[in-house]
Every structure is written in structure tokens, then in C-alpha cells.
C-alpha positions as CSV (number, residue, x, y, z in Angstrom):
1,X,82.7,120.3,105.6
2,X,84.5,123.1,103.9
3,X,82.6,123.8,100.4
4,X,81.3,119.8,100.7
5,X,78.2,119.3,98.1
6,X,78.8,122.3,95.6
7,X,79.4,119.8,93.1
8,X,80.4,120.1,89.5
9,X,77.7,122.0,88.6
10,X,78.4,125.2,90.3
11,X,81.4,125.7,87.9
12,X,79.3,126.5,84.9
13,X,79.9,130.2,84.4
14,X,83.4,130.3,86.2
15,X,85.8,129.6,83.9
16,X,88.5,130.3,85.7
17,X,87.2,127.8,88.3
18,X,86.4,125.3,85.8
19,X,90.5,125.8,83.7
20,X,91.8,125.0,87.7
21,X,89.7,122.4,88.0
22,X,90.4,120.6,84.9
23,X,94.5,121.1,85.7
24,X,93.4,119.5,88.9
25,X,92.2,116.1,87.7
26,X,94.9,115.8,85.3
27,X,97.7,116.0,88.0
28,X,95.9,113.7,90.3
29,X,94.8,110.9,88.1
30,X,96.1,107.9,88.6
31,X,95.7,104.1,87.5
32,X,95.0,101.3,89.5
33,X,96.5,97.7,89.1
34,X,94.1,94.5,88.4
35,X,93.7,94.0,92.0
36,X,92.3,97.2,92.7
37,X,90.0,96.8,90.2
38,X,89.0,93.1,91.4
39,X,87.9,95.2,94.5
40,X,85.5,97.6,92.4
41,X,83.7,94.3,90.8
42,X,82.6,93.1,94.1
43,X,79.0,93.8,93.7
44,X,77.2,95.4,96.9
45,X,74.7,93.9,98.6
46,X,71.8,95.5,100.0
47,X,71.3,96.0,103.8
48,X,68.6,95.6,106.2
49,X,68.8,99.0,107.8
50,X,66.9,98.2,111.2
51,X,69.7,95.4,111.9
52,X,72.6,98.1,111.4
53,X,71.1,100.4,113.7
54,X,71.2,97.8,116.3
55,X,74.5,96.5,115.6
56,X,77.7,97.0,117.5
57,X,79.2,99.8,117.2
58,X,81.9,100.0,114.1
59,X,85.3,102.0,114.7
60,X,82.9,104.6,117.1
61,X,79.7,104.7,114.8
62,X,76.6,102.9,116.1
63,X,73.0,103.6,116.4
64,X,71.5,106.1,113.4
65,X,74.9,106.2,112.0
66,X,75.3,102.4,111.1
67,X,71.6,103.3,109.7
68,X,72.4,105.8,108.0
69,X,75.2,103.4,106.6
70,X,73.0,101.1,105.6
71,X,70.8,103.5,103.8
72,X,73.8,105.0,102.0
73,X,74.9,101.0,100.6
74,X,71.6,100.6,100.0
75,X,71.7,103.1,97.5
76,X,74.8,102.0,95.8
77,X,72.8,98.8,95.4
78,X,69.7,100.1,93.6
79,X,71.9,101.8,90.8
80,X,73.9,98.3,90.6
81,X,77.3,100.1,91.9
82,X,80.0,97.9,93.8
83,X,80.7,97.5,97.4
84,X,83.6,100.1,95.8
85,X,81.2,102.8,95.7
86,X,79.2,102.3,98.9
87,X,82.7,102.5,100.4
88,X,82.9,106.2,98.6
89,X,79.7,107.2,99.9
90,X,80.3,106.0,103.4
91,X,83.8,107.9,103.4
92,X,82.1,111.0,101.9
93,X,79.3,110.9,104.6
94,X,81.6,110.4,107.5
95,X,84.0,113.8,106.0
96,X,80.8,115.6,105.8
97,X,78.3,114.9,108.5
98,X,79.9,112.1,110.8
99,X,77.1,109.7,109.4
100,X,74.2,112.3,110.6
101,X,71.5,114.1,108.6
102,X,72.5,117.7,109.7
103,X,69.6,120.0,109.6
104,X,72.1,122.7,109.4
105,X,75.5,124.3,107.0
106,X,79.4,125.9,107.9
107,X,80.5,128.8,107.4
108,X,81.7,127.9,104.0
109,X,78.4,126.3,103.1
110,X,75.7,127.9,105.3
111,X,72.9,126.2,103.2
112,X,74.3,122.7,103.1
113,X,72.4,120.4,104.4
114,X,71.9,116.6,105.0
115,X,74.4,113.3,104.8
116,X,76.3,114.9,102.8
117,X,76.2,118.5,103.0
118,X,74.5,119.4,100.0
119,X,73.8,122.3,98.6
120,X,70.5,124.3,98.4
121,X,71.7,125.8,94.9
122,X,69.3,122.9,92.9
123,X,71.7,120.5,91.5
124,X,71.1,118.3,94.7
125,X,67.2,118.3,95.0
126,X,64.8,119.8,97.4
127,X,65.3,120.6,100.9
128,X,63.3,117.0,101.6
129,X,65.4,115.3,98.9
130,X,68.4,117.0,100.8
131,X,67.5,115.7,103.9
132,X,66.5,112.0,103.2
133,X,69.6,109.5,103.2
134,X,68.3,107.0,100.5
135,X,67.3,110.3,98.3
136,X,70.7,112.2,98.6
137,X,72.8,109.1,98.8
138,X,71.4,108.1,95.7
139,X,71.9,112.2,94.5
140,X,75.4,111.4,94.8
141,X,76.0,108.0,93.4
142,X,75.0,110.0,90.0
143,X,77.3,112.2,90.8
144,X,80.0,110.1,91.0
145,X,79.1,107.9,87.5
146,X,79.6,110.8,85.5
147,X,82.8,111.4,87.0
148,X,85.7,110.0,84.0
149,X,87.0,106.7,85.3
150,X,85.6,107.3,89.1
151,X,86.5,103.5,90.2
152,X,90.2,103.9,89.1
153,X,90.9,107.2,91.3
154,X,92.0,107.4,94.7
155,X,88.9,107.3,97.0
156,X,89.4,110.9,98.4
157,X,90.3,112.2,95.1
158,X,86.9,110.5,93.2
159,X,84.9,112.6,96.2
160,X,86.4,115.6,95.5
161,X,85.2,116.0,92.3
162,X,81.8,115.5,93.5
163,X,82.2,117.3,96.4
164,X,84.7,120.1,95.5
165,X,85.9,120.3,98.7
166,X,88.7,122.8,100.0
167,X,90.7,119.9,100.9
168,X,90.8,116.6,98.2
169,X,92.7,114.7,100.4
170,X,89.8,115.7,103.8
171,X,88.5,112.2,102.8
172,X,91.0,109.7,103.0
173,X,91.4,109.2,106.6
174,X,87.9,108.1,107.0
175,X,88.7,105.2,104.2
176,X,89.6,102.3,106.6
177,X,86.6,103.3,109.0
178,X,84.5,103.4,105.9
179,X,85.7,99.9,104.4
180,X,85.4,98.6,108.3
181,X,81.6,99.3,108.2
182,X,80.6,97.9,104.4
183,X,83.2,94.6,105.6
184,X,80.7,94.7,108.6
185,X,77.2,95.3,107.6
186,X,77.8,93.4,104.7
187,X,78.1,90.0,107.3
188,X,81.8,90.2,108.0
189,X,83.2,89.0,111.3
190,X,84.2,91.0,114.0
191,X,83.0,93.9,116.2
192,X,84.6,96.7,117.7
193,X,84.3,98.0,121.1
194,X,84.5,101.7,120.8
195,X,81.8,103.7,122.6
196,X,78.9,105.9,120.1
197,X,79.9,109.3,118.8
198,X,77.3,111.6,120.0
199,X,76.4,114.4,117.9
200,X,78.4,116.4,120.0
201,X,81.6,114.6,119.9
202,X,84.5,115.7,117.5
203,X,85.5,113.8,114.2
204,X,86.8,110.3,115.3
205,X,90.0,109.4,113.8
206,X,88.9,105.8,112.6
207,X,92.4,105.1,111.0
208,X,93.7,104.8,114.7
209,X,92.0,101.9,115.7
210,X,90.0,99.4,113.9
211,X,87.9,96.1,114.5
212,X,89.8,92.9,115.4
213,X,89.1,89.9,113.8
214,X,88.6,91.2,110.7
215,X,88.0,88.5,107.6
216,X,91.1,87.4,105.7
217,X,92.1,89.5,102.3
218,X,90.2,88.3,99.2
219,X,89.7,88.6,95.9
220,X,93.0,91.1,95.8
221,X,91.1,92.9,98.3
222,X,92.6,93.3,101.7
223,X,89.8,93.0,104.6
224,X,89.4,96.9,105.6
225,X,91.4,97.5,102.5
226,X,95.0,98.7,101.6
227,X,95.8,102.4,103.5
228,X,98.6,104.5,104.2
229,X,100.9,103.8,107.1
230,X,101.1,107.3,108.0
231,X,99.2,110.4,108.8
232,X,98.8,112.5,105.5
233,X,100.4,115.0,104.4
234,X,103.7,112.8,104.7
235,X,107.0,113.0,102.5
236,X,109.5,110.7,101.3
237,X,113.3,110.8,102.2
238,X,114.4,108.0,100.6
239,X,113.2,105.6,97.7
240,X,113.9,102.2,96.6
241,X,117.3,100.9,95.0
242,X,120.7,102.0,95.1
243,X,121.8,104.8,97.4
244,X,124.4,106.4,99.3
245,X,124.3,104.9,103.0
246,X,123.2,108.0,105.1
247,X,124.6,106.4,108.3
248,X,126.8,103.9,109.9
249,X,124.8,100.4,109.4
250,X,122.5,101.7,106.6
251,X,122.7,99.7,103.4
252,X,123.6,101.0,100.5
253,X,120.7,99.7,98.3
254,X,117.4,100.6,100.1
255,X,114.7,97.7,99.8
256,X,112.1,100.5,101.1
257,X,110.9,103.6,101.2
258,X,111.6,106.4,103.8
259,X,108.6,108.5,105.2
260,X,108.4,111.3,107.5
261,X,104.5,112.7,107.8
262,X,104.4,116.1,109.1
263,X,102.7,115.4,112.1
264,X,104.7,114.9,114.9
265,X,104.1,113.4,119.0
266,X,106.6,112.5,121.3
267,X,108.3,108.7,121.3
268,X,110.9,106.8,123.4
269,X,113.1,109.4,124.1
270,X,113.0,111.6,120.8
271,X,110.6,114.5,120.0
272,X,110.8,116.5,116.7
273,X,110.0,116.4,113.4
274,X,107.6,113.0,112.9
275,X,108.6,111.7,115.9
276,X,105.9,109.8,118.0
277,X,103.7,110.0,115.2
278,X,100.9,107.3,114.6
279,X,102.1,104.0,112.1
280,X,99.2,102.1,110.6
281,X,98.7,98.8,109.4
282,X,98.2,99.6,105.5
283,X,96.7,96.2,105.3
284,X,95.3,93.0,107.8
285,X,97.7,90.3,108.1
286,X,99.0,88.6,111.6
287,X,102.2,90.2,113.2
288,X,105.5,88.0,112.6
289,X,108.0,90.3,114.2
290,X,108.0,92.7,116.6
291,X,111.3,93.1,118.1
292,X,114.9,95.6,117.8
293,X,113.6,98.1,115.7
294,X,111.0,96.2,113.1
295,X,107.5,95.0,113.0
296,X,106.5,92.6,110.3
297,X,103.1,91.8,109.2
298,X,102.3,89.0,107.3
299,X,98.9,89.1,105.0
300,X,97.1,86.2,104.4
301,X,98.5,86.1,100.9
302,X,101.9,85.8,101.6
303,X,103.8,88.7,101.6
304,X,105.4,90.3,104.1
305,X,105.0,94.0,105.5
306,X,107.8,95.5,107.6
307,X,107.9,99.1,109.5
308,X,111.0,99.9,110.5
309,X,112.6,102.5,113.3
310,X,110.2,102.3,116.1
311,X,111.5,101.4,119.5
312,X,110.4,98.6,121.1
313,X,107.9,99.9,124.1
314,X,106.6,102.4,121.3
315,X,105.5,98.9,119.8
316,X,101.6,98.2,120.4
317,X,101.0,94.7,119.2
318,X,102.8,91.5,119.5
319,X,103.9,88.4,117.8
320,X,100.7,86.2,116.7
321,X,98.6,89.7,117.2
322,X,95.7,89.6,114.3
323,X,96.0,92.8,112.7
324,X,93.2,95.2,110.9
325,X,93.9,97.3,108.0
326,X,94.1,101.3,109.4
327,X,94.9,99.9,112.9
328,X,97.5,101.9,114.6
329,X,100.6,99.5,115.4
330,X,102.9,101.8,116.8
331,X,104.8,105.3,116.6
332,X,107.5,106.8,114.0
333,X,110.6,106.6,116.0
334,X,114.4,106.6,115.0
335,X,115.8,103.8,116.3
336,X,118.5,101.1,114.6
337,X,120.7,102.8,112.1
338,X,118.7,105.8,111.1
339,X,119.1,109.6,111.1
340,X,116.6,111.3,111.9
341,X,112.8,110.0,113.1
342,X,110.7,108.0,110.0
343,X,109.2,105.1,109.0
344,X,110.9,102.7,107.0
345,X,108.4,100.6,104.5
346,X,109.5,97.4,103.0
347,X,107.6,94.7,101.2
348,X,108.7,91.0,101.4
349,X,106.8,89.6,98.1
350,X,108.5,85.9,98.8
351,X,105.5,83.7,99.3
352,X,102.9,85.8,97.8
353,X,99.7,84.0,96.3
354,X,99.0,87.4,94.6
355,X,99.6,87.5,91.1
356,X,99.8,91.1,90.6
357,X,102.4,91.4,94.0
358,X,104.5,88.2,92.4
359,X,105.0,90.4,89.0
360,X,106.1,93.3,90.5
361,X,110.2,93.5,90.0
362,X,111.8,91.9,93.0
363,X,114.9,93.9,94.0
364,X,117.5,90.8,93.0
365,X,116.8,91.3,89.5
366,X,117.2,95.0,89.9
367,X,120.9,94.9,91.0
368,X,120.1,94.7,95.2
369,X,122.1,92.1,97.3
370,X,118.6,91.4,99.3
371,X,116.2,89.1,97.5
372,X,112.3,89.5,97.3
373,X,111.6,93.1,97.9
374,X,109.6,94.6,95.7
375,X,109.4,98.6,95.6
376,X,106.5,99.9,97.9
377,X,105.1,102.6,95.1
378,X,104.5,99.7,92.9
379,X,102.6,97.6,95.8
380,X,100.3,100.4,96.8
381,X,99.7,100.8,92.9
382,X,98.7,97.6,92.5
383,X,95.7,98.0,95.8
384,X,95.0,101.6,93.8
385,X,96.7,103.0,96.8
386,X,98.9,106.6,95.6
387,X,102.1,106.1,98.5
388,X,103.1,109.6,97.4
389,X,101.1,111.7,95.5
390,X,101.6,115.2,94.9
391,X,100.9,116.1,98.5
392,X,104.3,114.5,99.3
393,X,107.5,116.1,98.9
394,X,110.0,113.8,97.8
395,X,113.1,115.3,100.0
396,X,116.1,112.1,99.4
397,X,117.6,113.1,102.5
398,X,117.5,110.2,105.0
């Protein structure tokens, strides 16, 4: 929770706190492509809260949290804000409280209380208004509209300025899990089999698995959104275009990008430095290769995903497999021509019934000898997605 519900209003009197924060949101702003903002027009709808409680559970959450889901769209709804936002507030809720009302603070925030860990320091209500999901839900949705150009930030990065957490990047690994649950309430198909989190259990990690059967991509909106393929903080090694090949059997010109997160496991005979580490699905899409050392996912508007270097039984879906956004398809590994253990990202745009993925620059008319790759930063960009902000080192090593 670290200093979660503070909001913007504690900074009146700091100065120095307000100057940092202000140097902050300058560095992290970013702009989304048309897609992304085809994504933050989809109105929300409004939920009947008893039906979430009973349905199944979503990624781990069930029961009161689904409710407490609902309650939390429901919100979003009344003030006329997008499925977008009830995305936000479902991501903030899950950082903060694991979708429970917490009658109780951390040690950073010993009076925060509620969904959301609010404050007891007045900007947030009463104790009552604290504690009551539709009350505080809707508490923060203001929040949020007053913050410049909210539905054009990175997710995690829209919260923290609400939320003023310790960590502005705490928030995005609960994205997919969030978009999961407003694809699901909201009467998309699909249902997970996870068991309940218990208000005893840890944090779930809901980017590592997510529901099958989730509905195709739409409206420039991939179904459980578009997330990172890796575990954040990651760094990249190499960038698209021209390069010097690192090793015997690399190419020269690099239709990808090279990341190496900084979390690392154990794979098919490697350990080390990102080794072993989870992969993600950054969007849905049905798996087209899975075989030597890459896995391609194709998304129901065309285009073509590939993660490269993992070895085959480190592979953990198959050809025909129907893939969720988030889902964890295998582990970083170092296998093929490749120095050291990372993921290799490369997007195939031949095909692509997207307009905004069809303009990107397609590396034939940018000098490459491979034809319709288009440079991964640029893709993200175009879902509102940041590859590699400025929590990633860009280290042109690999």
C-alpha cells in the first residue's frame, strides 16, 4: 500500500514535494496512439453487483471481491467515465486492498482505510465515506478527472498521481487482471478456474495466468488489453534496425527488440541474469508457432507477435492454443543464436486490419532485408502501452 490514498492534496504546503512531483509527471507523460484512445471511448456499463458476487471466480478474485468490482464500475458509470476508468479503479483497488474494504492502514499509512487505502487526513471523506465502495470509488474517480490528460497516461502512472504511491509503477502488474474482470462482468465470455483469495492469502500475480476464451480484440482494443511481455523493472539490450551482429547467426539489422527484466528463475539448462523468467502474452491472439526457439501469436487483427529465445520444453502453450492477454506463455531463455538469456520481441504487421499497426514504418522501407516488421516501441505506442519507460535502462549490449 505504501503511501496509497494521500492524494494530491497532501502536497499543499510542501513545496519541495510539490517541485518533485511536478518534475515527475513531466518525465513520465506520454501520448497514446488513436487506438488507445478508441479503448477510453468505450463507455462502461453499469453492473448488477449481486450477479458478480456469484460469479466465477476472475484470475483468483471471486465472492466480495468481484462485488466490490462491480461496485467500483458502477461508479465509473454514474460520473459517465469509460470502461478505461473502471479498469483504473479496479487496478488501483487490487494494488491497494486486494479488492477488500480493509478496516485497517501500513506502516506507511496507519490511518488508511477502505478499497483503496484512503486517508483519514479529509480529502477522502469520512471514516463511513472511507469505508463504503460506491462512496470512495466514486472519491476517486474525481480524483482522477482532475488529473491533466488522465486517459492518455499509462495506467499505473494515471494512479500514482492520485494515489502518490512509493512505487508509480506498484500498479501495472495488476492491469491484465483488472481488464480480465471489467471484459468479464461486463458479459464477456470466458471464466477462469483459479481458486478465491482469502483475506489471508498474499497478492496474486494476475499477469501470470489469465482466463481462456477470452473475446476477440475490438475496436483497437485487444480482449484483456495490450501488456508487457515481461516482469517490470526490465531493460533493453538491443533496439530495432541496423546493428552489429552480436553472435554467429544473429542478423545484422534487428526486426525486434531485446529485453532482459531483472527478475530472474531457472530455465532449460541456464540460470542467471533473466533467465527462467516469466514471458507474457502482451495481447490475445491464437498461437501459430511454437517450435526451435520462437513462439508466434497471431491477433485477431492480423498481425503477428513473436517471442524469441525460449527453449522448447520451457514453451507452455501450443500451436492452435487460444491465448489471453497477461497470460504467461513461457520463460526468458537463451536459446538459437543469442548471448546471453532475453526475450526477443518482433512484430509481424503483414496482414493487419488495424489501421494504426498498418501505418507504422515497416522495416523494408527503413533499409532491413526482412519485410513487414514494424518497430515494437511504436506498436505498444499505438495500445498506450510505454515498452520502455524510464524504468528501463537501455544497455545495447545483446
Amino acid at each position: 500500500m505504501n503511501n496509497g490514498g494521500k492524494g494530491l492534496l497532501l502536497l499543499i504546503g510542501t513545496p519541495a514535494a510539490l517541485i518533485a512531483l511536478v518534475a515527475f509527471l513531466v518525465v513520465f507523460s506520454f501520448g497514446g496512439g488513436s487506438a488507445a484512445a478508441a479503448c477510453g471511448t468505450m463507455q462502461g456499463g453499469s453492473v448488477d453487483v449481486d450477479a458478480a458476487a456469484k460469479h466465477a471466480p476472475i484470475d483468483g478474485f471471486s465472492g466480495d471481491q468481484l462485488k466490490n468490482a462491480a461496485y467500483i464500475m458502477n461508479a465509473a458509470e454514474a460520473l459517465g467515465l469509460t470502461q478505461q476508468a473502471q479498469v483504473i479503479g479496479i487496478m488501483t483497488a487490487i494494488g491497494e486492498s486486494t479488492l477488500q474494504v480493509l478496516d485497517r492502514g501500513d506502516a506507511a499509512g496507519p490511518d488508511s482505510r477502505g478499497l483503496f487505502q484512503q486517508r483519514g487526513n479529509g480529502a477522502w471523506g469520512s471514516y463511513e465515506d472511507r469505508m463504503n465502495p460506491t462512496t470512495s470509488a466514486t472519491n476517486f474517480f474525481k480524483a482522477l478527472q482532475k488529473v491533466d490528460g488522465w486517459e492518455d497516461l499509462e495506467p499505473t502512472i494515471a494512479i500514482h498521481r492520485v494515489q502518490i504511491n512509493q512505487d508509480p509503477f506498484h500498479y501495472r502488474q495488476y492491469q491484465s487482471a483488472a481488464q480480465d474482470i471489467v471484459t468479464q462482468l461486463s458479459g464477456g465470455s470466458g471464466g477462469s478456474t483459479a481458486a478465491p483469495v482469502s483475506s489471508s492469502s498474499p497478492t496474486p500475480t494476475p499477469s501470470a495466468s489469465a482466463t481462456p476464451g477470452a473475446p476477440a480484440p475490438t475496436n483497437g482494443c485487444s480482449a484483456g488489453g495490450t501488456v508487457l511481455p515481461l516482469t517490470a523493472p526490465f531493460d533493453m539490450t538491443d533496439d530495432f534496425g541496423p546493428r552489429q551482429a552480436p553472435t554467429a547467426g544473429a542478423s545484422s539489422w534487428h526486426p525486434a527488440d531485446d529485453l532482459q527484466t531483472r527478475v530472474s528463475g531457472s530455465s532449460s539448462g541456464k540460470t542467471g541474469y533473466s533467465c527462467g523468467s516469466p514471458v507474457y502474452a502482451a495481447q490475445a491472439g491464437t498461437v501459430t508457432v511454437a517450435a526451435g526457439y520462437t513462439l508466434s501469436i497471431k491477433s485477431a487483427e492480423g498481425y503477428t507477435i513473436s517471442y524469441l529465445h525460449m527453449y522448447p520444453p520451457d514453451m507452455m502453450v501450443a500451436v492452435g492454443d487460444a491465448i489471453a492477454s497477461g497470460q504467461q506463455i513461457g520463460k526468458v531463455g537463451s536459446n538459437g543464436p543469442s548471448t546471453g538469456c532475453h526475450l526477443d520481441i518482433r512484430i509481424d504487421a503483414q496482414g493487419s486490419t488495424n489501421s494504426d499497426v498498418s501505418d507504422l514504418p515497416e522495416s523494408q522501407s527503413l533499409g532491413g532485408p526482412v519485410t513487414g516488421y514494424v518497430d515494437p516501441e511504436k506498436f505498444f505506442n499505438v495500445f498506450g502501452v510505454t515498452l520502455c519507460g524510464d524504468d528501463c535502462k537501455r544497455n545495447y549490449t545483446e
